[in-house]
C-alpha positions in Angstrom: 0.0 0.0 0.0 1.5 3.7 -1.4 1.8 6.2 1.6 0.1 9.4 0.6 3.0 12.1 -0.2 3.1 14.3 3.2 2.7 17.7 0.9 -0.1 16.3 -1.4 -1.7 15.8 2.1 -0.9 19.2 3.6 -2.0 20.6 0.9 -5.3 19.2 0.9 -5.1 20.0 4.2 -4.7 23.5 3.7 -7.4 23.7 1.0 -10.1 22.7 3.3 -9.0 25.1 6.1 -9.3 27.5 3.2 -12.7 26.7 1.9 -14.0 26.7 5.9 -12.3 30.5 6.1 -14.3 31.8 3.8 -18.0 30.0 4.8 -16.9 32.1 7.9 -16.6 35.3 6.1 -13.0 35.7 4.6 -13.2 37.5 1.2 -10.0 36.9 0.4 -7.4 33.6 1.4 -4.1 32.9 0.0 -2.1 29.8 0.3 1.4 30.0 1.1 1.9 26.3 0.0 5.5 24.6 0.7 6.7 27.6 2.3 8.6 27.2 5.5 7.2 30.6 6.6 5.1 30.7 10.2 1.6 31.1 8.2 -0.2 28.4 5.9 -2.9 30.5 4.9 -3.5 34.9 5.4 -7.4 35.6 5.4 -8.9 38.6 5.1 -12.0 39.6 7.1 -12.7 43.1 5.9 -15.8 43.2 7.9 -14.2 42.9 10.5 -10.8 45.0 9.3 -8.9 41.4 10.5 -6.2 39.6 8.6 -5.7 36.2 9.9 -2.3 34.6 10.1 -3.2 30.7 10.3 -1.3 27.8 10.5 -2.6 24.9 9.7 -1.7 21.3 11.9 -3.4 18.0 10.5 -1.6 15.9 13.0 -1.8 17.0 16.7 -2.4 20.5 17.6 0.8 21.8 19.5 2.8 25.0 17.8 6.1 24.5 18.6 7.9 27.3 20.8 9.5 28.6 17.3 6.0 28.5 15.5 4.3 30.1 18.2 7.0 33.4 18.2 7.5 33.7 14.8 3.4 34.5 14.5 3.2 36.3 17.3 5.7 38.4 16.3 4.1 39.1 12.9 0.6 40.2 15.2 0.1 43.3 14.5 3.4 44.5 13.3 2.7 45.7 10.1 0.4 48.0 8.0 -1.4 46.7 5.2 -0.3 48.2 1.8 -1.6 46.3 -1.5 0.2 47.3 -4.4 0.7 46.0 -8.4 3.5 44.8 -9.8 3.7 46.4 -13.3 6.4 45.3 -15.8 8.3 48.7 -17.4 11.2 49.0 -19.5 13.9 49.1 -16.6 12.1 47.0 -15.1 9.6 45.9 -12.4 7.4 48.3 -10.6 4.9 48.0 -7.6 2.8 50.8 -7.6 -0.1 51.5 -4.8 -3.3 50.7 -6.0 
């Protein structure tokens, strides 16, 4: 019997967390798939001016001490700015929407 590949399953892991954000209002989620960053998935609750930072555990529910700091220390330490990136002849711009 083939094990299941252990990013094919966090993925579809991941997914689902992502579908169940936005039955609970998210308008927006993105996926941060096979990153090694502190956050699986940002959702966006402009209702509620929130930006979620999850992370998403499939087996047992324990953040390790690492985990735990490195999205705490994201909490409210930035300021939203969304941008475009615009392709130009020297180059790449971002530009505030």
């Amino acid at each position: 019997m083939r094990r299941a590949n252990p990013r094919k399953k966090a993925a579809q892991h991941e997914n689902y967390v992502r579908e169940l954000l936005y039955r609970r209002g998210a308008e927006l989620v993105i996926r941060s798939g096979g990153s090694y960053g502190p956050a699986d998935l940002v959702a966006f609750f402009p209702d509620e001016r929130l930006i979620w930072l999850v992370q998403v555990k499939y087996v047992g529910d324990k953040l390790t001490e690492r985990e735990r700091e490195a999205l705490k220390n994201l909490e409210g330490s930035y300021e939203v700015v969304a941008v475009v990136a615009k392709r130009e002849r020297e180059g790449w711009v971002f530009l505030p929407i």
